[in-house]
N, C-alpha and C positions, 0 to 999 in steps of 0.2 A: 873120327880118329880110331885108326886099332886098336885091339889089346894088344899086340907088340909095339907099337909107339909106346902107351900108358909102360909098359912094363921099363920097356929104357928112360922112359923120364922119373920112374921110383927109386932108381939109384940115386936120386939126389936127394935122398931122407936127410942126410947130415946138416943138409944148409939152413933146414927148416927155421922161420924168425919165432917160433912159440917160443921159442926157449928163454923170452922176455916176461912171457903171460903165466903167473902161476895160478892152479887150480885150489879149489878148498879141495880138502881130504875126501868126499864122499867123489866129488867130481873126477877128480884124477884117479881113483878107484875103476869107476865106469870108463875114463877112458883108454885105463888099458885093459879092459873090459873089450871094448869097442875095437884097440888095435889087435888085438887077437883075432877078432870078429872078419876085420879087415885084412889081416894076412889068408885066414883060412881062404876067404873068398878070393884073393887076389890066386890063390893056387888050383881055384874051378874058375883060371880064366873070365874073372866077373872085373872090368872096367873101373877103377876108382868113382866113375858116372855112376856105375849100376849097381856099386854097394852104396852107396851114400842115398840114392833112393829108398834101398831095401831098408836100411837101417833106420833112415828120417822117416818113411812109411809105419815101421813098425815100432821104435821108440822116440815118436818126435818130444814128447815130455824132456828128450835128451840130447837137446841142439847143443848142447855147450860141448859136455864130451863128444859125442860124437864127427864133430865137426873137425873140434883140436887133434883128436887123431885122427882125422882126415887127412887137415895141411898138415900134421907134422909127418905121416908117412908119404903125401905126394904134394911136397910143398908150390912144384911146377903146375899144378894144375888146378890151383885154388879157383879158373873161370871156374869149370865144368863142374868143382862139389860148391861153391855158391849157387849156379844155376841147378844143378842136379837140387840140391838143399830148396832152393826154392818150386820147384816143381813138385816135389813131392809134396809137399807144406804149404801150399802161400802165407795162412795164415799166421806162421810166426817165422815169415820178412823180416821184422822189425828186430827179432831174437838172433837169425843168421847174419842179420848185416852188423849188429852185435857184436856176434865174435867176430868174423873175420876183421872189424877195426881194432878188437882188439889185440886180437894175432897178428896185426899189422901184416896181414898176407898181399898188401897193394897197398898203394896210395888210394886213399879215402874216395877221390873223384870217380876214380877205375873202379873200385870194390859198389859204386854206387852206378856209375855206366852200366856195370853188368848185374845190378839188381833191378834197377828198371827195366833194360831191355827183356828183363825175366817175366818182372809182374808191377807194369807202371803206374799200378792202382793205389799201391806203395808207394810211393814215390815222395811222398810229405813225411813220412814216418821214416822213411831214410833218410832224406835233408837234416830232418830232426835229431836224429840220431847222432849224428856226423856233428850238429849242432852240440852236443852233452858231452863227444867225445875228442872231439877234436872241430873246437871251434873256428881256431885259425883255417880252416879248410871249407868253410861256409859258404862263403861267397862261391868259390871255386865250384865247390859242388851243386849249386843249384844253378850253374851254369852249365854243367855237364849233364844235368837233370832235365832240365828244358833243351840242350841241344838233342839229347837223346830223344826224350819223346817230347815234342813242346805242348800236347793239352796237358802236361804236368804244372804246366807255371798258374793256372788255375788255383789247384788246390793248393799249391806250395803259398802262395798270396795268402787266402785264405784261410791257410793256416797257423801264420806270423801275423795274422790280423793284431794281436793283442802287445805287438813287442812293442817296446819304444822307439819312438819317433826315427831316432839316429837310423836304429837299425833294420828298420820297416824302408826307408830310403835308399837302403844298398842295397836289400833283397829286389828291391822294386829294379834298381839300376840295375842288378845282375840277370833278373829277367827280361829286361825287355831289351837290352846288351844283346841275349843268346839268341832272342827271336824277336828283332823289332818290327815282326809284319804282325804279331799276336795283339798288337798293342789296340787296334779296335776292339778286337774280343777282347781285350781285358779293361776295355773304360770304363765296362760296369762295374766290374770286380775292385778296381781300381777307385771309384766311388763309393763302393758299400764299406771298403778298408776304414777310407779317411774319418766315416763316422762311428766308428765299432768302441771307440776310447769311451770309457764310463766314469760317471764322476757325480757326488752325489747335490753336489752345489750346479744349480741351472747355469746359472752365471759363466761358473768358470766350467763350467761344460762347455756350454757355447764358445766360449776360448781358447780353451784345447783343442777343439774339433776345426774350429777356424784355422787356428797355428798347424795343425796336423792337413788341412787340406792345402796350405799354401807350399809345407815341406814337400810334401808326396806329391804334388802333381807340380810340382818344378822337377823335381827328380824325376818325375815320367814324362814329363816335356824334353828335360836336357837328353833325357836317354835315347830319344827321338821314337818313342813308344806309342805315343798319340798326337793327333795334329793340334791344330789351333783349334777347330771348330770342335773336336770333343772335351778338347780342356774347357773351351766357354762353355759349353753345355756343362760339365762337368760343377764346373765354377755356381754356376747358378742357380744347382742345384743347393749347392753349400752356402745359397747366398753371399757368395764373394761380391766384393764391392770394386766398381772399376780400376782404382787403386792399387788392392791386391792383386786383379787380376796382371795387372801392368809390373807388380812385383815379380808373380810367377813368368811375365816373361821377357822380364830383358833383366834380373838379378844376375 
């Protein structure tokens, strides 16, 4: 993209959505701090891309302001200072996918499409994120997550290892939903989950971990994510008894 495209899409400062998100006092200091920083540069012809690197490069300590004067002087181009923001950074991913949910600069799936597609090593710590800020959007988003890059549904499994049952069920559904061909590579993953629940009574360990293998691998059967012959393998692993097994598959 030019700098004369960039320059006709900055006429549309006024529409910016920050003007929902307020800063503390130190913050909105710095960033009209920043938008000073970023007019100067917009007038040596420097790309809203290629300040938002210089800036994230030299004060990344400073994703929050810098970023809010980012979208709010070029609200139109929130892809490019999310990816510009994460190239220069990877390391605080987790900080820029941050604000721009909170600057509600996209829909949460999009602001997370275009973080993966940036650094999809990320890719859990975004789910998560989206997870604390906008839960309603969960499912959705780790659907966009795995259609974008699919060895993300790895880690994203393994990193709702700990949620409850319910909701370990819809992540599993919403993975293997986006990519039902992943579903052999994830029979292990999909087995190490069902046992991860801790409990200090053996007993009712065994219990929970039975009831958690019969939820989740019905939900990864119904999803069409694994066949038959890795659910029984799976199954038997968990010591499932013919029974359950016949529960997980005609319930």
């Amino acid at each position: 993209m030019t700098c004369a495209t960039y320059a006709a899409d900055s006429a549309v400062t006024e529409v910016s959505k920050t003007k929902t998100y307020v800063l503390d006092e130190e913050n909105q200091r710095l960033a009209e701090t920043y938008a000073r920083m970023l007019r100067y540069y917009e007038q040596r012809n420097f790309s809203s891309t290629r300040s938002v690197r210089v800036l994230m490069g030299n004060y990344p300590q400073h994703v929050e302001p810098i970023l809010y004067a980012a979208f709010e002087r070029y609200p139109n181009h929130y892809r490019h200072i999310i990816k510009a923001a994460i190239d220069a950074e990877p390391a605080f991913t987790r900080d820029i996918i941050t604000v721009a949910l909170n600057l509600e600069v996209a829909d949460p799936a999009e602001i997370v499409r275009i973080g993966v597609e940036t650094e999809p090593s990320y890719a859990e710590a975004m789910v998560s994120t989206v997870d604390q800020i906008n839960p309603e959007q969960f499912n959705e988003v780790i659907r966009v997550a795995v259609l974008t890059e699919p060895h993300t549904a790895d880690g994203i499994l393994r990193a709702n290892k700990e949620a409850e049952v319910g909701k370990l069920e819809s992540i599993i559904r919403s993975v293997l939903a986006a990519a039902p061909a992943l579903g052999g590579y994830l029979a292990d993953t999909i087995s190490h989950i069902i046992g991860s629940a801790s409990d200090t009574d053996e007993l009712q360990a065994q219990d929970i971990e039975r009831k958690r293998a019969i939820a989740l691998l019905r939900s990864a059967y119904d999803a069409g994510g694994i066949t038959i012959e890795q659910l029984k393998v799976i199954a038997a692993r968990h010591e499932l008894s013919e029974d359950e097994l016949e529960q997980i598959l005609h319930q």
